[in-house]
OpenMM code with the backbone's topology and positions (N, CA, C; nanometers):
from openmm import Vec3, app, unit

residues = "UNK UNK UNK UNK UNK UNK UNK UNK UNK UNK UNK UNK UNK UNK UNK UNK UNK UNK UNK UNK UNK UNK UNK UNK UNK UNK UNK UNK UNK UNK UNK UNK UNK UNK UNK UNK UNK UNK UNK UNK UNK UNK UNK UNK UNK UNK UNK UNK UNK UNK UNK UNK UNK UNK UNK UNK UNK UNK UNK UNK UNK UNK UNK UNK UNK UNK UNK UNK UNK UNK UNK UNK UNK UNK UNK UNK UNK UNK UNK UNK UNK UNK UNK UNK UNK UNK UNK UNK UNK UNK UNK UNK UNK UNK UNK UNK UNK UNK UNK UNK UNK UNK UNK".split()
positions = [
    Vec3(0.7332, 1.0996, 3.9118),
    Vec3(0.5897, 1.0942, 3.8967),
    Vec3(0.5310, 1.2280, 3.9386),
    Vec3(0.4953, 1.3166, 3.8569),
    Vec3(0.4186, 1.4121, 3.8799),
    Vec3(0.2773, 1.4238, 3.8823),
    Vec3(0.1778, 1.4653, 3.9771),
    Vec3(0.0242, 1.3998, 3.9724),
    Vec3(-0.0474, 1.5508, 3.9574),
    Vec3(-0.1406, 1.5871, 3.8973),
    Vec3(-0.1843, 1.7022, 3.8739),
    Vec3(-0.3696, 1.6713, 3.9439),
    Vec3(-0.4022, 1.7129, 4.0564),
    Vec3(-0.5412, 1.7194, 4.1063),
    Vec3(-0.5832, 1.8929, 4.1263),
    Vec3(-0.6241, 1.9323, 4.0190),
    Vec3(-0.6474, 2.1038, 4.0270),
    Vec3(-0.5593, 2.1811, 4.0022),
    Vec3(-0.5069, 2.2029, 4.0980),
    Vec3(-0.3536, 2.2696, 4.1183),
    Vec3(-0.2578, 2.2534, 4.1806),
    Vec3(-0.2666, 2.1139, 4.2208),
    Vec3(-0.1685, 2.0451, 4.3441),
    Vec3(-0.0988, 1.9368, 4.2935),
    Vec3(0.0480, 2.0005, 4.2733),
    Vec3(0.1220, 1.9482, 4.2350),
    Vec3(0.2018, 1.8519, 4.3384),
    Vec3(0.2522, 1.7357, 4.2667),
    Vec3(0.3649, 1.6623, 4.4204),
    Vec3(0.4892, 1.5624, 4.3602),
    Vec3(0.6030, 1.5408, 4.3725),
    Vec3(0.6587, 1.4555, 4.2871),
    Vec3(0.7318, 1.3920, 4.3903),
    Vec3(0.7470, 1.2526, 4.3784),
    Vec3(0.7716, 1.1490, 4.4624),
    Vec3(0.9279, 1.0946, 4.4408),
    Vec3(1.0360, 1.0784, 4.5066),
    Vec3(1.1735, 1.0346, 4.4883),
    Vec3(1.1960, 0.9330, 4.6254),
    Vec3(1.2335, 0.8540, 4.5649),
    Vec3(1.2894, 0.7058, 4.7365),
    Vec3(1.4547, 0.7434, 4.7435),
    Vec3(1.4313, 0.7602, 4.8714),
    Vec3(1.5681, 0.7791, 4.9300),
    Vec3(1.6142, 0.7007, 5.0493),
    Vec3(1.6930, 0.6895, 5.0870),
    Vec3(1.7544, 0.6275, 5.2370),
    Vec3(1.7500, 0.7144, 5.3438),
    Vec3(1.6957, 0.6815, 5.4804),
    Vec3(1.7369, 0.7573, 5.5652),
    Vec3(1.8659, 0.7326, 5.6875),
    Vec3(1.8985, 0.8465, 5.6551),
    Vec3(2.0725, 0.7920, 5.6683),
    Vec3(2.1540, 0.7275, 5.8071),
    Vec3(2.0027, 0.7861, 5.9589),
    Vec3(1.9762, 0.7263, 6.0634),
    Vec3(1.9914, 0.5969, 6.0845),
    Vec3(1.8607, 0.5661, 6.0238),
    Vec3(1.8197, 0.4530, 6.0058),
    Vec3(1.8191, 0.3041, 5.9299),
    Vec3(1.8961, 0.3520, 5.8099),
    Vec3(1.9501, 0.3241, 5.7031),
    Vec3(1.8029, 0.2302, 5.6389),
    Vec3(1.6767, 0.2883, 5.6771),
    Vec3(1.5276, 0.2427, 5.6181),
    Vec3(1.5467, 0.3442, 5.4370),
    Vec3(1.4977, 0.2714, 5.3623),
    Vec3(1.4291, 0.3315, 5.2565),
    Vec3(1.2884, 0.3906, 5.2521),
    Vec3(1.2599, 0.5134, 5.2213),
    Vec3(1.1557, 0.6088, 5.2302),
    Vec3(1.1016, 0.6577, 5.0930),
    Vec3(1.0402, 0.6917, 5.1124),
    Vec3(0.9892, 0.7650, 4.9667),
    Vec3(0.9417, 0.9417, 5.0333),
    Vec3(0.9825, 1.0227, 4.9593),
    Vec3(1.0093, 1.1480, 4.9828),
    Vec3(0.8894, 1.2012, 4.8602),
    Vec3(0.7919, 1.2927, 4.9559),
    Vec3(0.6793, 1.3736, 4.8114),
    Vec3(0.7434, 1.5213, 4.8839),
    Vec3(0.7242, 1.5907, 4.7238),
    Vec3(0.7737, 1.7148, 4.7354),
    Vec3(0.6025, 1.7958, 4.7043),
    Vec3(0.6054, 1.8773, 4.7756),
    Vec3(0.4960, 1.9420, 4.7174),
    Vec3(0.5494, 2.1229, 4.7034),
    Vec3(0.5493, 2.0885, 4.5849),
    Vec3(0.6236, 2.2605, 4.5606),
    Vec3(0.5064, 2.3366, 4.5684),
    Vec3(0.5562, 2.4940, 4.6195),
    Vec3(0.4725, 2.6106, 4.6430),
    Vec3(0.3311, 2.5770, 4.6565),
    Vec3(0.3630, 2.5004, 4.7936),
    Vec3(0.2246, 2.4435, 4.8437),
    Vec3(0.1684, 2.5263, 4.9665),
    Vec3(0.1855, 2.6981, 4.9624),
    Vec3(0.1299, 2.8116, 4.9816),
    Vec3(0.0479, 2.8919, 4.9342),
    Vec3(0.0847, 2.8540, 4.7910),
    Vec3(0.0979, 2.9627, 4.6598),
    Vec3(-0.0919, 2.9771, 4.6695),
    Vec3(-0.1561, 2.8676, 4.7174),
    Vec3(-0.3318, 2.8690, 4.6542),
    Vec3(-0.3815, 2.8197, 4.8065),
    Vec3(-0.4462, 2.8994, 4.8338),
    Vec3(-0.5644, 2.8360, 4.9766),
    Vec3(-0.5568, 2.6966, 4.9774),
    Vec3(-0.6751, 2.6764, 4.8110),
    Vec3(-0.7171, 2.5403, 4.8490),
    Vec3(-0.6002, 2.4336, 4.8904),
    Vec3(-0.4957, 2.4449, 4.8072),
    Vec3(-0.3659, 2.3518, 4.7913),
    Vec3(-0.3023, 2.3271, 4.9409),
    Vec3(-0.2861, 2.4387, 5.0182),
    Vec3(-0.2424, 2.4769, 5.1377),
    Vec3(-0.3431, 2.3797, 5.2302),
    Vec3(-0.4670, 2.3859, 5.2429),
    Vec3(-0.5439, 2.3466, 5.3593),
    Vec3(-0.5675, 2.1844, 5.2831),
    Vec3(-0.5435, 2.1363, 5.1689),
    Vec3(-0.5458, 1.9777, 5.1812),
    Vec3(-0.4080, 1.9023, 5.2064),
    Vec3(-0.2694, 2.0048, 5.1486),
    Vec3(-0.1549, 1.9569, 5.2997),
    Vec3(-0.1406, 1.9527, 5.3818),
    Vec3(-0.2258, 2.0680, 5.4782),
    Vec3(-0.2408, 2.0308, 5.5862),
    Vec3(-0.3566, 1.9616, 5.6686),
    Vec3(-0.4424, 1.8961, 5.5587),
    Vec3(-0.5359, 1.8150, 5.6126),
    Vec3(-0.4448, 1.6781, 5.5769),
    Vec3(-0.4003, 1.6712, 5.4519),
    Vec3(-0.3343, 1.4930, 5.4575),
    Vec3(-0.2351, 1.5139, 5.5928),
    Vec3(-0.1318, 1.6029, 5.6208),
    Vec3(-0.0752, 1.5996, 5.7271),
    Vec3(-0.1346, 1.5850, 5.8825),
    Vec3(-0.2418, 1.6012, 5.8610),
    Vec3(-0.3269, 1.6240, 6.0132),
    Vec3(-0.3882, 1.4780, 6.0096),
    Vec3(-0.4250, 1.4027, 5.8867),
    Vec3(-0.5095, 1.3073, 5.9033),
    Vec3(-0.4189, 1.1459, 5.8936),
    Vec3(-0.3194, 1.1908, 5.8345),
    Vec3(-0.2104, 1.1008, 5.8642),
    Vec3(-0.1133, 1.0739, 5.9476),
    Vec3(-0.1119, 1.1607, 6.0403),
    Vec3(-0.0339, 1.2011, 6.1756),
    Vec3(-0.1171, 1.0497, 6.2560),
    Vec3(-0.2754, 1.0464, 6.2481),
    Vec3(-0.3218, 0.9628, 6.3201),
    Vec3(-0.3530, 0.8369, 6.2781),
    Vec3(-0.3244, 0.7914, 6.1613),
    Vec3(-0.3504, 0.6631, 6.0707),
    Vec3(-0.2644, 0.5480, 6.1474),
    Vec3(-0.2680, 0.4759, 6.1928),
    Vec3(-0.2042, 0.3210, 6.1919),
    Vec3(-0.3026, 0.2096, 6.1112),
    Vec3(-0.2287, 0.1647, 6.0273),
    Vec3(-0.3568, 0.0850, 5.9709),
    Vec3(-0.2729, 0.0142, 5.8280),
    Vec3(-0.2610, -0.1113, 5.8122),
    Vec3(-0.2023, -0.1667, 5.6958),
    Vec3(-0.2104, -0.1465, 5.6007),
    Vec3(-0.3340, -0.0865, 5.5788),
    Vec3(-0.3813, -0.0643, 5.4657),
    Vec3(-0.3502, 0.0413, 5.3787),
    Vec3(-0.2987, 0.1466, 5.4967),
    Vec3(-0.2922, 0.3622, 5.5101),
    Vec3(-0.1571, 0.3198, 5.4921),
    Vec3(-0.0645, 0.3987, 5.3810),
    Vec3(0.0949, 0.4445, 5.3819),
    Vec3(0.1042, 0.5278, 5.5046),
    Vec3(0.2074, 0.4393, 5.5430),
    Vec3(0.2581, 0.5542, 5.6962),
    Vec3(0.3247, 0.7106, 5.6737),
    Vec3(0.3514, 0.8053, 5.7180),
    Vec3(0.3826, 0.9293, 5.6930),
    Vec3(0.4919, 0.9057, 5.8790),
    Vec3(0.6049, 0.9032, 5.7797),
    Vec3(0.7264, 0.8590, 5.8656),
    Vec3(0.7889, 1.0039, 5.9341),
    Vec3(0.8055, 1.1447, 5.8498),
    Vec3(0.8502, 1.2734, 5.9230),
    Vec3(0.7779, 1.3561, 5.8046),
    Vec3(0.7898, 1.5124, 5.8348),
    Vec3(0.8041, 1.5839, 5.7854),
    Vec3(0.9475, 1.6585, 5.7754),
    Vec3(1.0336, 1.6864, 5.6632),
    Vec3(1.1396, 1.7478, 5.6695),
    Vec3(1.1283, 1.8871, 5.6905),
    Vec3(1.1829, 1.9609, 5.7942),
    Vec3(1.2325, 2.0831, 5.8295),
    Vec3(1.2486, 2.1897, 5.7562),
    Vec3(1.2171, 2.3271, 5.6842),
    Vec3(1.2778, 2.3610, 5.5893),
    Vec3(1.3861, 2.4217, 5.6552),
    Vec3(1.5075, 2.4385, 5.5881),
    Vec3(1.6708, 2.5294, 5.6063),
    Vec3(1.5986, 2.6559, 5.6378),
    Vec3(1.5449, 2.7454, 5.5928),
    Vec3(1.5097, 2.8476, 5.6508),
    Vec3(1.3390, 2.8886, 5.6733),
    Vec3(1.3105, 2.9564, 5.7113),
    Vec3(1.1551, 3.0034, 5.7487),
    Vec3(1.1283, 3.1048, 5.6450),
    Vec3(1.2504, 3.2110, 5.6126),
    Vec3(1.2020, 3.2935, 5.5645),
    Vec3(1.1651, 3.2356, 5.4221),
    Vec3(1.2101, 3.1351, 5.3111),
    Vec3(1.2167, 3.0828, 5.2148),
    Vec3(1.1366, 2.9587, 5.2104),
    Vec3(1.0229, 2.9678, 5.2831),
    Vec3(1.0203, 2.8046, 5.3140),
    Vec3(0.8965, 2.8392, 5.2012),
    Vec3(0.8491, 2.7329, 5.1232),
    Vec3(0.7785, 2.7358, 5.0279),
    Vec3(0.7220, 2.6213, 4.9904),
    Vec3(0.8206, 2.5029, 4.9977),
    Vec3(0.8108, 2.3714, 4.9232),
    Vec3(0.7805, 2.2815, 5.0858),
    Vec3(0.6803, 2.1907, 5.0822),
    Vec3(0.6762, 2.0796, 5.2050),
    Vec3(0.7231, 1.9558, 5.1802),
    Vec3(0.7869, 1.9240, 5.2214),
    Vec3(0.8748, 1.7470, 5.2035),
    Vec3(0.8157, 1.6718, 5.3126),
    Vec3(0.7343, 1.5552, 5.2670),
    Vec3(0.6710, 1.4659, 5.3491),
    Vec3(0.7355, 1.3359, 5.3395),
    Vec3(0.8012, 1.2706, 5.4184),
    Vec3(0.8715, 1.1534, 5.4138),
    Vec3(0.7675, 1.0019, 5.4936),
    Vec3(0.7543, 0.8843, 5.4023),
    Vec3(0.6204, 0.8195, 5.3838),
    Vec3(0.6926, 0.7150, 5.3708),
    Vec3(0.6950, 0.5513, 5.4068),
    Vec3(0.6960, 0.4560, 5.4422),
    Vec3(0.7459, 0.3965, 5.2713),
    Vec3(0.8081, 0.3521, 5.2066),
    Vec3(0.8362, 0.2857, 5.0680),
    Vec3(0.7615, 0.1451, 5.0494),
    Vec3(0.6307, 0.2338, 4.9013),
    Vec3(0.5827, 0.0839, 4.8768),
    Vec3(0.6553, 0.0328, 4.7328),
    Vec3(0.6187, -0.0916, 4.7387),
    Vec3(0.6946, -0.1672, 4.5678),
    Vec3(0.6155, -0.0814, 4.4101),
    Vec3(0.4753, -0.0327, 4.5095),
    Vec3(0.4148, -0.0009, 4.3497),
    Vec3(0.3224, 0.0871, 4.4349),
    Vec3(0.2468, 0.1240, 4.3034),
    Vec3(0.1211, 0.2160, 4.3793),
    Vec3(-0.0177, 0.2094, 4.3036),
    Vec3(-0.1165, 0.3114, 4.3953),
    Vec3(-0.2803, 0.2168, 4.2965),
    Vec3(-0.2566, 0.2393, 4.1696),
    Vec3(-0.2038, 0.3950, 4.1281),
    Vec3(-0.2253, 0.4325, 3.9753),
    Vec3(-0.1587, 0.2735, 3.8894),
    Vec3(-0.0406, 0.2397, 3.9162),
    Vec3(0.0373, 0.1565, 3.8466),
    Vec3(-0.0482, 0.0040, 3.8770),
    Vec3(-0.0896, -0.0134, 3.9615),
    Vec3(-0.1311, -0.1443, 3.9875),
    Vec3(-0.3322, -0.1623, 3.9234),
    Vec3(-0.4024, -0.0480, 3.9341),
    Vec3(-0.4867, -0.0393, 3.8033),
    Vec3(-0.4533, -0.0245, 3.6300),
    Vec3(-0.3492, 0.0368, 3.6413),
    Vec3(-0.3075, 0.0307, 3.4825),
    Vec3(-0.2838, -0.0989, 3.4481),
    Vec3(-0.2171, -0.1810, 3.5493),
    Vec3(-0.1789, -0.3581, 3.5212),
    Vec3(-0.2102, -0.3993, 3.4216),
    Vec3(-0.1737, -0.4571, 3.3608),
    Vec3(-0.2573, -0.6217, 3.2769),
    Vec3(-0.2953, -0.7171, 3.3800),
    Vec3(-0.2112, -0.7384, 3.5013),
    Vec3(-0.2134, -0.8141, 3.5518),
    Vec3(-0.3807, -0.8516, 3.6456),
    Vec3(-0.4235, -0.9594, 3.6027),
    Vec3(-0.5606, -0.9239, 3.6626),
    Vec3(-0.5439, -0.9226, 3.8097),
    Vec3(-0.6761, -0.8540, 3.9283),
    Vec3(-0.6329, -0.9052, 4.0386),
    Vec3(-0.7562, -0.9765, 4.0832),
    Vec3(-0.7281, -1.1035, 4.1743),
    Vec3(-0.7647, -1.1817, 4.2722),
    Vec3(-0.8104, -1.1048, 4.3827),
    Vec3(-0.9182, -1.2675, 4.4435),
    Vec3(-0.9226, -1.1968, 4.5889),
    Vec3(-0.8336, -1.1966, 4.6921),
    Vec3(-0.7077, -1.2294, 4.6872),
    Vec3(-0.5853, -1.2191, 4.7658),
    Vec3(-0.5481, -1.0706, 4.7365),
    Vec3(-0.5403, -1.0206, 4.6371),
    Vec3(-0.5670, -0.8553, 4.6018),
    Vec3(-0.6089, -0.7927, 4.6833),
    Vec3(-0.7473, -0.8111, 4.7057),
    Vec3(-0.8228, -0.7054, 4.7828),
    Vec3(-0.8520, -0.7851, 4.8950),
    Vec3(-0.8862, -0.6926, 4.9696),
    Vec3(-0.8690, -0.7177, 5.1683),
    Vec3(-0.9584, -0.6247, 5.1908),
    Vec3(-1.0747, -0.6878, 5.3028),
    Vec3(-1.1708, -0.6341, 5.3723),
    Vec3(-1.0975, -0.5532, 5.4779),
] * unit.nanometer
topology = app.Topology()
chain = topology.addChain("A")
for resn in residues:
    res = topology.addResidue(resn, chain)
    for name in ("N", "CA", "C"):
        topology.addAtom(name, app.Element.getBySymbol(name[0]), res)
C-alpha cells in the first residue's frame, strides 16, 4: 500500500517480531529527509504517538534503528497489526452500524 499526501510517501509490510513472536505492521517512509515539510510531520506523528494510549489510536510499538548514521535516510516505524484499515473499511460495501462507531 503506497499512500501519496503531497510528497510523503510510506508503504506498509506485517511482519513478526522475532522477540516476541507478536505480529506488527512495519511503515517505511523512504527519504523522509529529502523535504522539510515531510521531515517535521514524521517527526510530529512520532512525537505525538510516543504519547497516545487509547483504543481507538494504533499503537506505535518501536522505531527501528538505522545500520548506519551515515546512510540513514529511510524511517521504519513499527505499529501494533490491525485486520483492516479506514481507507479499506470506507471503500466497503459493507454498510456500518452503530456497533461500528464508538464515542
Amino acid at each position: 500500500m503506497a499512500v501519496n499526501y503531497m510528497t510523503y510517501f510510506f508503504f506498509f509490510s506485517a511482519a513478526v517480531n522475532s522477540e516476541t513472536r507478536e505480529e506488527v505492521a512495519i511503515k517505511k517512509i523512504g527519504n523522509a529527509f529529502d523535504n522539510r515539510i515531510d521531515a517535521k510531520r514524521t517527526l510530529r506523528e512520532i512525537k505525538l504517538l510516543r504519547h497516545m494510549d487509547h483504543e481507538n489510536v494504533i499503537a506505535m510499538k518501536d522505531i527501528i534503528q538505522p545500520p548506519k548514521k551515515e546512510t540513514f535516510n529511510d524511517v521504519y516505524i513499527v505499529y501494533e497489526l490491525m485486520d483492516t484499515d479506514l481507507h479499506q473499511i470506507i471503500r466497503s460495501e459493507q454498510p456500518l452500524t452503530d456497533d461500528h462507531c464508538q464515542v
